[in-house]
N, C-alpha and C positions, 0 to 999 in steps of 0.2 A: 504494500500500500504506500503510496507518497504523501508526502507533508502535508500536500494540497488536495483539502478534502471537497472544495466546490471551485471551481472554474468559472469567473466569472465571462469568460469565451465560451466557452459552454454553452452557456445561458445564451450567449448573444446572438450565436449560428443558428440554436435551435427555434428561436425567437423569429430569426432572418428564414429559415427554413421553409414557414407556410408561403405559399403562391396565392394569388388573389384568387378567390374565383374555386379554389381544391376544397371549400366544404363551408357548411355553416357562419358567418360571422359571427366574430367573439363576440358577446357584451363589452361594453369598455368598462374599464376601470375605473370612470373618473365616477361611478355614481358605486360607491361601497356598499347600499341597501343590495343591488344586484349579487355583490360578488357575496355580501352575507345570504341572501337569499340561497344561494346556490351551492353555501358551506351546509347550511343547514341540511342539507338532503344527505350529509352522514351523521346518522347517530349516536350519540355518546352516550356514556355514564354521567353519574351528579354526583358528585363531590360537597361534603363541606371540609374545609380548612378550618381546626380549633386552634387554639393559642391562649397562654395565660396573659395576665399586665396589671399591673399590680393590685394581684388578686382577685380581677374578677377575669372570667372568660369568654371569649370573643369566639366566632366565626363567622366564614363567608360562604356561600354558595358558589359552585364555580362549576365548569362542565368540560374545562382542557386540563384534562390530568391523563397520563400516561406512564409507564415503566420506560428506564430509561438506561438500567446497569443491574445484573446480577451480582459483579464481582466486580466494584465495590455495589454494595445491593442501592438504586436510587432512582426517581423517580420523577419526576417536572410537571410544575403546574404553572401556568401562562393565566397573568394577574395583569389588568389594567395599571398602565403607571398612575392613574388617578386612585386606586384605591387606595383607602386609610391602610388596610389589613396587611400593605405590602412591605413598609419598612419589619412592623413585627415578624414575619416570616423570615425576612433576612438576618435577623439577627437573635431568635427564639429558637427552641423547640416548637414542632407544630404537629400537628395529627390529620390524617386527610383518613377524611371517613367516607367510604364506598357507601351511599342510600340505599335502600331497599324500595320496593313499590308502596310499601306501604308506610313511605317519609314523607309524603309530599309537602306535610303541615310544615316540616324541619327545613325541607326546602327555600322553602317561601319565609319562613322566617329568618334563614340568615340569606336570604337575599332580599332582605329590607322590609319585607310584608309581614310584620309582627302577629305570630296567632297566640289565642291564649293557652292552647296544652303547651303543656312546660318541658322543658329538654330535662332528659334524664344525664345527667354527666356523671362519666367513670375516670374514674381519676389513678390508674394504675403504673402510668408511664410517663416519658419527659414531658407530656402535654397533655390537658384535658381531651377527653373524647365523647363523643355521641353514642348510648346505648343502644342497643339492639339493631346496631349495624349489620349489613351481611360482610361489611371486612372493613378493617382500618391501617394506619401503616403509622406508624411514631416515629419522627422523622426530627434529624440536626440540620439546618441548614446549610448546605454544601457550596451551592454556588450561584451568581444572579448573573443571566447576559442579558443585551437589547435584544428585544423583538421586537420593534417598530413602536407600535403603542401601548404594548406589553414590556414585560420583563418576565424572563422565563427563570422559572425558582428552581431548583435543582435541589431534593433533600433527600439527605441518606437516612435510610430506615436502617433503625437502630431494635423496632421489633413490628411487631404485627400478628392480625388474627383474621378469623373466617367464620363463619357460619352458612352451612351449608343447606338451610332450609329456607332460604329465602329468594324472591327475586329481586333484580335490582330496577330502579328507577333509572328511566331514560327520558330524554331529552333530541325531539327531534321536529326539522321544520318548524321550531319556534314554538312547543308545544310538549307539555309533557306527555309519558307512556310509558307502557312497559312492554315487555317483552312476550310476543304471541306464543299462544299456548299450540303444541304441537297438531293439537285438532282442529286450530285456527288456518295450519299450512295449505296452502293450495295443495293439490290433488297433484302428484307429479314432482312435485319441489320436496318432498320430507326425504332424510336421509335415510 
């Protein structure tokens, strides 16, 4: 492997590559609802991000979270450079908790929508966490880079857990969901 992990020539030739006229016209760029619009048609997971300060406990909702190293074990989550939650994360312990379908209340509440059931917090590891998670990950913060209008968080999990009786909450085209039930599958498509 070389030094040089993206080639910005790369990009340029492939970019210079379409022919007018060889297929559909792109949307443009300069209207970002389009290009969100068009992220949204993949799916994720929902995330909330816990953290302690001076003693009381915080989280955020978030839906870019991903695995990112076995060895060292670590895992990235992409935060608004506008959010409060993002200095803490750099410089804390924090816990990213996997939702389950049936979080959506936990949801909406740490993404600003306050409801009145009450977060059960477990307090076993460097950071507080969200109970009856289907998984979480306790996490040191490892490293921050630019992403545009993000900053992608980088934290080494230090422990973690699972529960296997659950589904998880998703997040898709702008709209919560979960995950279809095998008798949901078109006729053709089940493995």
């Amino acid at each position: 492997m070389t030094d040089i992990m993206w080639d910005s020539e790369i990009y340029e030739k492939a970019a210079d590559a379409g022919t007018p006229g060889s297929g559909p016209a792109a949307p443009s760029l300069a209207d970002p609802r389009q290009l969100r619009n068009a992220l949204g048609n993949f799916a994720t997971g929902v995330v909330v991000l816990t953290y302690e300060s001076g003693g009381e406990y915080y989280g955020i909702t978030v839906n870019s979270f991903t695995s990112v190293s076995l060895d060292p074990p670590l895992v990235l989550v992409s935060m608004q450079r506008t959010s409060r939650s993002l200095t803490y994360l750099l410089e804390r312990p924090f816990a990213v908790n996997v939702l389950g379908n049936d979080q959506l209340d936990t949801a909406l509440h740490f993404a600003g929508k306050p409801r009145s059931r009450p977060v059960t917090w477990v307090e076993d590891g460097a950071a507080p966490r969200i109970g009856g998670s289907p998984a979480y990950f306790q996490c040191t913060p490892w490293a921050g880079y630019d992403g545009g209008d993000h900053v992608l968080v980088l934290g080494r999990v230090v422990s973690h857990g699972q529960r296997d009786d659950s589904s998880p909450l998703l997040f898709y085209r702008g709209q919560w969901s979960a995950l279809a039930q095998e008798s949901d599958a078109p006729e053709g498509r089940r493995p």
